[in-house]
N, C-alpha and C positions, 0 to 999 in steps of 0.2 A: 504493500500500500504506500502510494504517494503521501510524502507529509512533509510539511514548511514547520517554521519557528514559528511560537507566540508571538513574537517580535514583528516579525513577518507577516504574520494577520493582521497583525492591527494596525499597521500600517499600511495594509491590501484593503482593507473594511476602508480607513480612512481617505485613501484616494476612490474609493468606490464611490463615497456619495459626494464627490465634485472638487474636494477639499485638493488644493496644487504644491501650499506652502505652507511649510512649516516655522511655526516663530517659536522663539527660546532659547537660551543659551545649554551651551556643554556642561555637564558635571557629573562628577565620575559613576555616579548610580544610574547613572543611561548611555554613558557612553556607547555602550556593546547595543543598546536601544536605536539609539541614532543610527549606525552603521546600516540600519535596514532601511531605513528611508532611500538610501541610491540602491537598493536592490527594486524599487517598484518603482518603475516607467510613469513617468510625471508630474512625481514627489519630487520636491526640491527643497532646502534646508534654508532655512532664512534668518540667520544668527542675530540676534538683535545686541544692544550694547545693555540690557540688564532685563531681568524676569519683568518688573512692574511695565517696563513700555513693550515686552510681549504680547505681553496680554491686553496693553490696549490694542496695538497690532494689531493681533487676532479680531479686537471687538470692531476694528473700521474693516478689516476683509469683510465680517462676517455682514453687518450693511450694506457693502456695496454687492457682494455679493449671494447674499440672501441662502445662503446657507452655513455651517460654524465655519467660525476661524477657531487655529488649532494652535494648541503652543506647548513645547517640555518643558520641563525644571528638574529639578532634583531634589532629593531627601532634602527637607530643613529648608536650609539658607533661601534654594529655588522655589520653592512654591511658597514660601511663606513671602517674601519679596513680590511674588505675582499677583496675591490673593485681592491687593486694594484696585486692583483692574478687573478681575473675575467681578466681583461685588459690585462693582458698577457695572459690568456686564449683565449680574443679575439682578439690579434693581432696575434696569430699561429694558427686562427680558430679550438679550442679544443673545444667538445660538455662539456656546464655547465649549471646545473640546479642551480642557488640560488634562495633561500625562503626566505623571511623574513619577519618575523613577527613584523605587524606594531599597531601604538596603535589605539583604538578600535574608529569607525567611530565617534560618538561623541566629543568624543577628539578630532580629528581633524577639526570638521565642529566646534569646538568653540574656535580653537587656545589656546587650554590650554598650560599651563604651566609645562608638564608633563616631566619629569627626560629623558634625552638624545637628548634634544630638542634645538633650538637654540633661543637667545632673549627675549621679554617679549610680544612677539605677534607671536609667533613659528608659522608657515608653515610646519606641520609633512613629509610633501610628497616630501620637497626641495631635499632628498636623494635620492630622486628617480628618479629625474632629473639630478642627478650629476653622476647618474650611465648608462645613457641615452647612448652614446658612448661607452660601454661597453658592450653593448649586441646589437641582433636583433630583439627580441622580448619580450614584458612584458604582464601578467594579473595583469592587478592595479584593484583587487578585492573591491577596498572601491566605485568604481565609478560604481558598477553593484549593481542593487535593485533588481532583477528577479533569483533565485537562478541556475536555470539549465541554465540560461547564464553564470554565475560563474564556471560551472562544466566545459562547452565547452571552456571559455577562457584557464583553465588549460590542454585543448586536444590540444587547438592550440598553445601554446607556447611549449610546449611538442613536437609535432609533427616538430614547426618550427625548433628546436633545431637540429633535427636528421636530418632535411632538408638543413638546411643553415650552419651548422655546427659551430656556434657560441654560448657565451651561454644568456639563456634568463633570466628572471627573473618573480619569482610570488611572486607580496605582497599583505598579506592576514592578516589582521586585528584582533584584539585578539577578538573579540566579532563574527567575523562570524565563527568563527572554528570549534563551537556546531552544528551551524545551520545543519536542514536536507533537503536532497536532497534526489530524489527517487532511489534506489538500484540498479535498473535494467538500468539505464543510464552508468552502470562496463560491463551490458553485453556486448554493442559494445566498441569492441576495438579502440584503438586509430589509424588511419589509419599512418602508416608507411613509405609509396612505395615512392618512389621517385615520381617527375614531369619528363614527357615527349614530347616531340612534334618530333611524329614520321615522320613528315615530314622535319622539320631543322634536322634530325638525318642524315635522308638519304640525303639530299643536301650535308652535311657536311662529310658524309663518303664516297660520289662522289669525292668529290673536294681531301679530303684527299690521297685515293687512286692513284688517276689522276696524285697527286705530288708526293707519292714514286714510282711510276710507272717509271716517268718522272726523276729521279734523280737518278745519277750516283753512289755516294758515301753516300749515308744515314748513319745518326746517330741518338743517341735517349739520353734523358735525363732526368733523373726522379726528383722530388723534394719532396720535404716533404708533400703537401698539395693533394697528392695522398693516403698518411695514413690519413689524420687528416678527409678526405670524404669516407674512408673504399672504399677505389678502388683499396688496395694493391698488391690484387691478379689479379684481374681483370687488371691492368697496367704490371704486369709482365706475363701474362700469352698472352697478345699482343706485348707483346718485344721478349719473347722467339718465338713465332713464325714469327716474322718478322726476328730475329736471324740477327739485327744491333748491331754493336759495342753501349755497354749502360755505361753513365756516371751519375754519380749527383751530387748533389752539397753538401757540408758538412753536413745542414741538414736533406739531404733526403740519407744517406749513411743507409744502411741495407734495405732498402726498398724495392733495388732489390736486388737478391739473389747473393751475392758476391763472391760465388762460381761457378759459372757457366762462362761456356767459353768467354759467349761475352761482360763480365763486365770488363771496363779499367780504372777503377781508378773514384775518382773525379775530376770534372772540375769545379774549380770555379776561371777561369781567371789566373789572375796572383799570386797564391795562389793553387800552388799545383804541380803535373809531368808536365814537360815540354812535356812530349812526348804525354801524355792523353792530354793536351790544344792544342797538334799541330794537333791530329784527331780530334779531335771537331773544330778546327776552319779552317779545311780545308774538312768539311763537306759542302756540296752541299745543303743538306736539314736534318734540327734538328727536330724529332718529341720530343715535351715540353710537360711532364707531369707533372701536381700541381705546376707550378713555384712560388715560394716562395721570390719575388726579389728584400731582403734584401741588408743592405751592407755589411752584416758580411757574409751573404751566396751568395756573388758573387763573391769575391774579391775584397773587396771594388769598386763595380759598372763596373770591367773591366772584365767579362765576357759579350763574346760576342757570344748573339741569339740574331739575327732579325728577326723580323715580315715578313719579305718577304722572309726569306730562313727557314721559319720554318712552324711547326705545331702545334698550342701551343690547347692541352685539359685542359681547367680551371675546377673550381667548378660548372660555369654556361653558359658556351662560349664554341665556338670551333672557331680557328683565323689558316687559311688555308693562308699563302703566305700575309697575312695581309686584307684578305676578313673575316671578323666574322659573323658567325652565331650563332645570342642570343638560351635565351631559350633552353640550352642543359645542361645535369645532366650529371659532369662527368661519377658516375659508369654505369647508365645504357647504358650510351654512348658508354665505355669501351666495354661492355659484346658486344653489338648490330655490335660493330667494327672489336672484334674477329670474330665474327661468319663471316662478310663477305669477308673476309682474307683469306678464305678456298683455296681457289682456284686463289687465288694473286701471282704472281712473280714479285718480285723485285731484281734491283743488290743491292744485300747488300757487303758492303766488308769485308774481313774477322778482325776478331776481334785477338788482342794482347793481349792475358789476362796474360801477364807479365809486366803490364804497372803497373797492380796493386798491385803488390808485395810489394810496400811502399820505402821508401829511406830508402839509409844503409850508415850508418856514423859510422867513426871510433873512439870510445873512450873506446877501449877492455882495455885500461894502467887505466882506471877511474874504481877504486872501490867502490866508493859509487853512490848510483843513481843521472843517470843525464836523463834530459827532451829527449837527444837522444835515448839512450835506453829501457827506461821505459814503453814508450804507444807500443812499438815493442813486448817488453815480455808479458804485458800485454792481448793484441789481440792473442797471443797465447794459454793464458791460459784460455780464451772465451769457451763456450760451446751452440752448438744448442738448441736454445729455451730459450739462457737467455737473460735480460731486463737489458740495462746497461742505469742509470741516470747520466750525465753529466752533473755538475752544470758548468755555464758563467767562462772561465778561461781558466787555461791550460787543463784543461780535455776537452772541447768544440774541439779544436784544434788541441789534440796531437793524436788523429788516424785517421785523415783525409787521411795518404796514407797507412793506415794498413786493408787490408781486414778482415769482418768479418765470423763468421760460419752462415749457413745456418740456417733461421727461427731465426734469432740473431735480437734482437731491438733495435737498437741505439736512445735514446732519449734526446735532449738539449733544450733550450730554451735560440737559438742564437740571434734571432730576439730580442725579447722583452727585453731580460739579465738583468732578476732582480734576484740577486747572492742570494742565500738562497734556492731558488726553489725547488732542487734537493732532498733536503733530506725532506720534506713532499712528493716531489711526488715519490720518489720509494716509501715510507709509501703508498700511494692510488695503488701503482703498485701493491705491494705487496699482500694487500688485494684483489684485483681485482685476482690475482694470484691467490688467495689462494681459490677465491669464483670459478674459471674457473674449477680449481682441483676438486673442490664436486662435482659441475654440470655435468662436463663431463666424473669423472672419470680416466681422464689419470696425468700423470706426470709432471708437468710443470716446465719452467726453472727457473735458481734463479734469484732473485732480487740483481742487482749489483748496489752501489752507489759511484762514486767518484767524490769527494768534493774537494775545497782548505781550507785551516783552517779558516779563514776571511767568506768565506759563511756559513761552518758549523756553525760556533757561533751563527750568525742571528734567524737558526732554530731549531737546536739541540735537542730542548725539545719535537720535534715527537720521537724521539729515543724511551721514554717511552711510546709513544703510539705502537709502535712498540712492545716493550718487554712485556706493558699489555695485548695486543693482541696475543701475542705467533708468529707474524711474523718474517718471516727469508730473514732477509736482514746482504748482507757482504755491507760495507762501509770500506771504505778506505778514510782519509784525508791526502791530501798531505798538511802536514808541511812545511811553506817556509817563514814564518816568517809575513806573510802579504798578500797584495793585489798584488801579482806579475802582473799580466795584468796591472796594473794604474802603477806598474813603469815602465813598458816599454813604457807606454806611456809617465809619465811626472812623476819626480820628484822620482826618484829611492831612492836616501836616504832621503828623507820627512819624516819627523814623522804620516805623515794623512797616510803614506800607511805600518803605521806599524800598527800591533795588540795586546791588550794583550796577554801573554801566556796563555795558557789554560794545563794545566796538563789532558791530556785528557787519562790517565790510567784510571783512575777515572768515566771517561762519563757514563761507564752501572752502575758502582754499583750507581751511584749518580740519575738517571733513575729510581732506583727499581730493576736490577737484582743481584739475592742474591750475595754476598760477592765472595765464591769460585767459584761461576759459572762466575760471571764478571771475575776472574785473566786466566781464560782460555779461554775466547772467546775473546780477549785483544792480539796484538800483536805490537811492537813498532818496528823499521826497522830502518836503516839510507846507510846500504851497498847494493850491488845487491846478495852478500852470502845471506845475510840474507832475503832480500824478495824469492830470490828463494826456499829459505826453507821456508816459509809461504805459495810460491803457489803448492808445493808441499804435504804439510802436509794436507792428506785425514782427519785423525783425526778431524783436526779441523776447517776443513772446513764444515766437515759433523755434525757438534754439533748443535740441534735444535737452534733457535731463529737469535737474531742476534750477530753474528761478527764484532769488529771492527781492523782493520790495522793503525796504522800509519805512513805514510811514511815520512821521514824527506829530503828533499831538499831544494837545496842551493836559497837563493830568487834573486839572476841574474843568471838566467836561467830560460829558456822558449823553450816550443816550435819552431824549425822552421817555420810551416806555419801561426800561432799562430803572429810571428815578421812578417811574409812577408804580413797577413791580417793590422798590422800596420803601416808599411810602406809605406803603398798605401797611406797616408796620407800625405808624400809628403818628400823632401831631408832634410826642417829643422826636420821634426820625425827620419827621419837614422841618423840622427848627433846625436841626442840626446841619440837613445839606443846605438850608437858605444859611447858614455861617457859615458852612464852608463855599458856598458860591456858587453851588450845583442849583440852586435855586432862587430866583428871584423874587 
């Protein structure tokens, strides 16, 4: 009988359901792990400079491309270093596979003393419980004796991943790595489909129906947790035919096509157009997709959908007027909803799609960039099909009322906001991008990254994985001297919310790209002349690898909505940004 390694499976399993690139670092309890990765045909290793920006890595592959991103570590040091990117993976429900390679079962059944360990009577597995909360699902490989239940744990945590849309985890001991297992257990595939229960579909798609039937003024609102369960299209593709006025919230902006007639802006309460919060809340009945309900993604908690005047499709619910019906899968829910909508009338009312236009403020006598104009030109100079990273800050914020182009991805990580994030995960985007392009042969958009300088620093060092890899990401830092978001909240001139300067001419040749090439793919700004001549300049936008800009702004200045999500914090927070000068 034909038989491969354990190592070998699950690395066969992992290129099976799409996964190309591997993020993570070496360390010695996976070495012999890793090796297997260039035994399977179009697995590639993607060494990142530490575990924590792995794993955001992994969390921008796995958006761009809609299934896990994946990453190794090792005993101790490695995963516990990774876990604060896992954890933001799993509070925005991003698909993540983490590995890690744990010391070899013996070690553990006699509490050695072994390097990354804790104490002088170590418990090897304590980390694995500390990453319990962090995922949905685990294969603790050390606690199977029977091999081809080894192989199925790694189908089933595999499959949960794509299921529950959380990420999971498999630890796999350096001594079972070799082991073999029989060949032909690769022939079946790893089951994929969603769960169903065709009968809570149909009670649920009764009830639903019954209520836009029954309602005067429908509206509809999409959220972020509609991308993160790959229901994107299937959620817009029952918006457009129900052809209701459609809003969403700051996270879930691009989602639906913000091109089209009946998209009016976002609605997150009190945190955004007055005119988009007075349709949404003088809506009769809110049909809720993926609600995500954050306090950064609601208006600080004052956006208002109820359970009784709405329709809320979760992940695993469907909640009709505040009746739920368990056991439903959003996407296939989605699809099974379209189809019976064929032949539906509803009063829908008609949609204002000049609601979404964005706010226009006057600072045309301001020549150098300010936070009112910037995200305005910015969204202009967008193109169909590209992937823009928005690290926690004023970029989270500042195109909340600027519509995007069509097949555009807007991606942040408002919820969880651990500042740094950005610039590893357009690196996983990028890649992902780049693997979509061979696959399928067509053109894909670019990878756009804008940073504040205080996050960049955090992670900066993908930049060279970026350049080793030949991807092409533009980045943009806005220079602002600091943590601008912490001084509008507290302590505007503090020294905690200043930064060192970073001369960041320097970032790519100091990365690795050669000398001449770094001075031209380099550009520094401080006016609106002068960015507009950088978003102009085809030359140099079109120069392989990556681009960086950076833009210089003043650090009291912010965002409007960006101030007005603060403010919800109550009249002693507006006294404080009108002294520090964020507020007039």
């Amino acid at each position: 009988m034909a038989t491969v390694s354990l190592g070998f499976y699950l690395w066969k399993r992992i290129r099976e359901v799409g996964i190309s690139s591997i993020m993570g670092l070496p360390g010695d309890f996976q070495l012999e792990l890793l090796d297997y990765i260039y035994d399977v045909p179009g697995l590639q290793w993607m060494g990142n400079a530490n575990e924590l920006n792995s794993a955001y890595a992994a969390d921008g592959y796995s958006r761009a491309k809609g299934i896990p991103g994946c990453l190794v570590t090792t005993h101790g040091v490695g995963e516990l270093s990774a876990i604060n990117g896992v954890a933001g993976a799993h509070a925005e429900q991003v698909k993540l596979i983490h590995v890690v390679g744990q010391t070899t079962r013996p070690m553990q059944k006699r509490n050695m003393m072994i390097h990354h360990s804790i104490g002088f009577d170590p418990d090897h597995r304590v980390y694995a419980r500390m990453s319990e909360p962090t995922r949905c699902a685990a294969a603790e490989l050390a606690e199977i004796t029977d091999l081809e239940d080894a192989t199925r744990e790694i189908d089933r945590v595999i499959r949960e991943c794509f299921v529950q849309s959380f990420p999971v985890y498999i630890f796999i001991p350096l001594d079972m790595v070799h082991e073999q297992v029989a060949a032909n257990l690769l022939d079946t595939k790893i089951d994929l489909s969603m769960p169903s229960d065709p009968h809570a579909e149909a009670e649920a798609i009764d009830a639903a129906i019954a209520a836009l039937q029954e309602a005067k003024s429908p509206t509809a609102f999409m959220d972020v947790l509609a991308h993160r369960h790959n229901a994107k299209a299937d959620a817009q593709a029952v918006l457009q035919k129900l052809n209701v006025p459609v809003s969403s919230s700051i996270m879930g902006k691009s989602i639906y096509d913000e091109t089209l007639p009946n998209w009016i802006g976002v609605y997150n309460g009190v945190v955004g157009a007055a005119e988009t919060k007075r349709v949404m809340e003088h809506s009769d009945l809110v049909l809720v997709i993926g609600s995500l309900p954050s306090d950064t993604n609601t208006g600080g908690f004052s956006r208002k959908l109820s359970k009784e005047s709405s329709i809320e499709i979760n992940p695993q619910s469907v909640v009709v007027k505040g009746r739920t019906f368990p056991n439903i899968w959003m996407k296939p829910f989605l699809k099974r909803f379209l189809s019976s909508l064929s032949n539906v009338t509803i009063s829908a009312p008609s949609s204002d799609h000049s609601l979404a236009n964005g706010i226009h403020t006057d600072d045309n006598a301001a020549t150098h960039i300010t936070q009112a104009w910037v995200w305005s030109r910015l969204s202009a100079w967008f193109r169909p099909g590209d992937f823009l990273f928005a690290d926690t800050g004023t970029a989270a914020f500042g195109f909340t009322d600027y519509p995007f182009p069509s097949k555009f991805s807007f991606q942040t990580q408002n919820y969880y906001g651990s500042i740094g994030w950005a610039t590893p995960a357009a690196l996983g985007c990028a890649a992902a991008l780049q693997e979509l392009s061979h696959e399928t042969g067509e053109q894909i958009g670019r990878t756009l990254l804008i940073t504040g300088d205080g996050s960049f620093q955090l992670t900066m060092a993908e930049v060279g994985t970026m350049i080793t890899r030949g991807l092409r990401v533009m980045i943009m830092v806005i220079n602002n001297a600091g943590y601008t978001i912490e001084r509008a909240i507290h302590g505007a001139q503090q020294s905690y919310n200043d930064i060192s300067p970073y001369n960041f001419r320097y970032t790519l040749q100091l990365f690795g790209m050669r000398e001449g090439q770094a001075e031209k793919s380099f550009r520094k700004v401080s006016t609106k002349e002068e960015l507009e001549k950088v978003l102009g300049d085809r030359d140099f936008e079109e120069q392989e690898g990556v681009k960086m800009v950076e833009v210089l702004m003043d650090k009291i200045d912010a965002p409007a909505r960006l101030l007005e999500q603060i403010a919800t914090r109550g009249e002693k927070q507006i006294a404080k940004m009108k002294e520090a000068g964020f507020l007039k």
